[in-house]
C-alpha positions as CSV (number, residue, x, y, z in Angstrom):
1,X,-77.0,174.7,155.0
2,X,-73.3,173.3,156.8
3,X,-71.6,175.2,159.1
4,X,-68.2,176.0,158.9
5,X,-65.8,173.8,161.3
6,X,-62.0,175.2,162.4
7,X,-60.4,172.8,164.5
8,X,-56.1,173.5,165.9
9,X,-54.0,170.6,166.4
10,X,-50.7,171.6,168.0
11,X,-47.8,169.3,166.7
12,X,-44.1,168.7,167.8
13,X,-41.6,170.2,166.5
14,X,-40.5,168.9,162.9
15,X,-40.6,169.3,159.4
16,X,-42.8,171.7,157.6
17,X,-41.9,169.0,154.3
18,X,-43.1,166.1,156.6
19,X,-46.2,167.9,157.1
20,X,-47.0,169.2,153.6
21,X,-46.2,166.0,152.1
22,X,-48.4,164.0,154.5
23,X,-51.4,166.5,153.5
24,X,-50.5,167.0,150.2
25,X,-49.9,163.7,147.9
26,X,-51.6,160.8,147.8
27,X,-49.0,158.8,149.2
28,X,-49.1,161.0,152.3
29,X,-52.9,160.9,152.5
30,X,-52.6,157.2,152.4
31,X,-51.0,156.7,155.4
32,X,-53.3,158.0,157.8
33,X,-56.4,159.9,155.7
34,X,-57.6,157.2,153.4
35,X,-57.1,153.2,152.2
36,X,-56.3,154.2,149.1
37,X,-55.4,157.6,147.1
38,X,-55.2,158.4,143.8
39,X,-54.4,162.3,142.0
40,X,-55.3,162.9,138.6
41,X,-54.5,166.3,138.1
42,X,-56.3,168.6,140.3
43,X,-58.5,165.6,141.8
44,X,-57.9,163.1,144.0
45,X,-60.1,159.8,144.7
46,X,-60.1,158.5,148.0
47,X,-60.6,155.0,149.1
48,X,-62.0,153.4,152.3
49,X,-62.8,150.1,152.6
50,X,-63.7,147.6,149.6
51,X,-66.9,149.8,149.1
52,X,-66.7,153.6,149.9
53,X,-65.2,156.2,147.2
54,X,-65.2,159.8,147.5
55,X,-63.5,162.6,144.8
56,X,-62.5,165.5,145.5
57,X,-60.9,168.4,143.8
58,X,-57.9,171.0,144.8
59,X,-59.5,174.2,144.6
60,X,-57.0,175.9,146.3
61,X,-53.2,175.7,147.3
62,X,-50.4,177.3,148.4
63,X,-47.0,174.6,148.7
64,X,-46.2,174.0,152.1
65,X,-48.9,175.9,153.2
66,X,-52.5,174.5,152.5
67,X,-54.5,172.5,150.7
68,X,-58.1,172.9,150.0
69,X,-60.5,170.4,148.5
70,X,-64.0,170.4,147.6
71,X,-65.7,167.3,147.7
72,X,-67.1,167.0,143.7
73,X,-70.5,165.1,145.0
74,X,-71.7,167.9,147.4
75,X,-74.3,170.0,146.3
76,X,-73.1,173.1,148.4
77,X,-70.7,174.7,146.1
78,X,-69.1,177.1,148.6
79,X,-68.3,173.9,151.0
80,X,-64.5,172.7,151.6
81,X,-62.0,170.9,153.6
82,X,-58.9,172.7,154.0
83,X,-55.9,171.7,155.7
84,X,-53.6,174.2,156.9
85,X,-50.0,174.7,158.2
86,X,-48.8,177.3,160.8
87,X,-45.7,177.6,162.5
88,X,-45.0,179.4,165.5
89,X,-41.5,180.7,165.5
90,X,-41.1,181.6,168.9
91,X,-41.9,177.9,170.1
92,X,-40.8,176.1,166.8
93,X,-43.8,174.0,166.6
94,X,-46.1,173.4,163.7
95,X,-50.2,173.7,163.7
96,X,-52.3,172.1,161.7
97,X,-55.7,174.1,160.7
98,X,-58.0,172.0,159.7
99,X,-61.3,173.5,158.2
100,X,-64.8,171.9,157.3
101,X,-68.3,171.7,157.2
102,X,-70.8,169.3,158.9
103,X,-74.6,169.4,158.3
104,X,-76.1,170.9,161.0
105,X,-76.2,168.4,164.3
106,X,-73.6,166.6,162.7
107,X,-70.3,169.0,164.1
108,X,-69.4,167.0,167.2
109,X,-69.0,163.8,165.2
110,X,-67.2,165.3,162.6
111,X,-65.3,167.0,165.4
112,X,-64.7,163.3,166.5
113,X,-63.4,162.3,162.9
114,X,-60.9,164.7,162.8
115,X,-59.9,164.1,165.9
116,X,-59.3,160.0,165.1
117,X,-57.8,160.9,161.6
118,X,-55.3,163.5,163.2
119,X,-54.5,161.3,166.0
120,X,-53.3,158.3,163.2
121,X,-51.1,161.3,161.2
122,X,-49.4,162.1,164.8
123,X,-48.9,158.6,165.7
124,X,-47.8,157.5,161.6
125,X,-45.2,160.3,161.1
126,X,-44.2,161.1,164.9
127,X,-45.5,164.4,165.2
């Protein structure tokens, strides 16, 4: 059974649209989650590489809130990666939440993922 990940990532101040859009629509995703992103409805296909290709569907969503996708080849049913905007009014910065689920002895390195993948959406949209 996975266990459940929640993992804060403070950003700078700025746009609660940057951010949704950027975690939102393919052409967001694309420039720092995935090669290549595609929606078709409530499902998205993600691209890496010439080989890998994953789908997921929206299962859940609030607009400039969160998203939160399940991952249509994973047997666990209840399993989901959510991505989740907070903002702190007193300091005017923006947190993204991100939720997941790693099989067990596999949470550092997804840990580690996010961490990469976060650090590409800072450095590609200047949060």
């Amino acid at each position: 059974m996975k266990r459940k990940i929640h993992i804060e990532y403070p950003l700078n101040p700025s746009s609660g649209t940057i951010i949704w859009n950027a975690i939102s629509t393919p052409a967001g995703l694309e420039r720092w989650f995935a090669d290549k992103v595609a929606r078709h409805d409530k499902k998205f296909v993600f691209k890496w590489g010439k080989t890998e290709t994953r789908e997921a569907e929206i299962v859940n969503s609030r607009t400039e809130f969160f998203i939160r996708f399940h991952w249509t080849d994973d047997e666990e049913s209840k399993t989901y990666f959510e991505l989740k905007i907070q903002y702190n009014e007193l300091t005017t910065d923006h947190v993204l939440e991100v939720t997941d689920f790693a099989e067990p002895g596999e949470e550092e390195d997804t840990r580690e993922l996010w961490n990469s993948q976060v650090e590409t959406l800072r450095r590609v949209f200047g949060l």
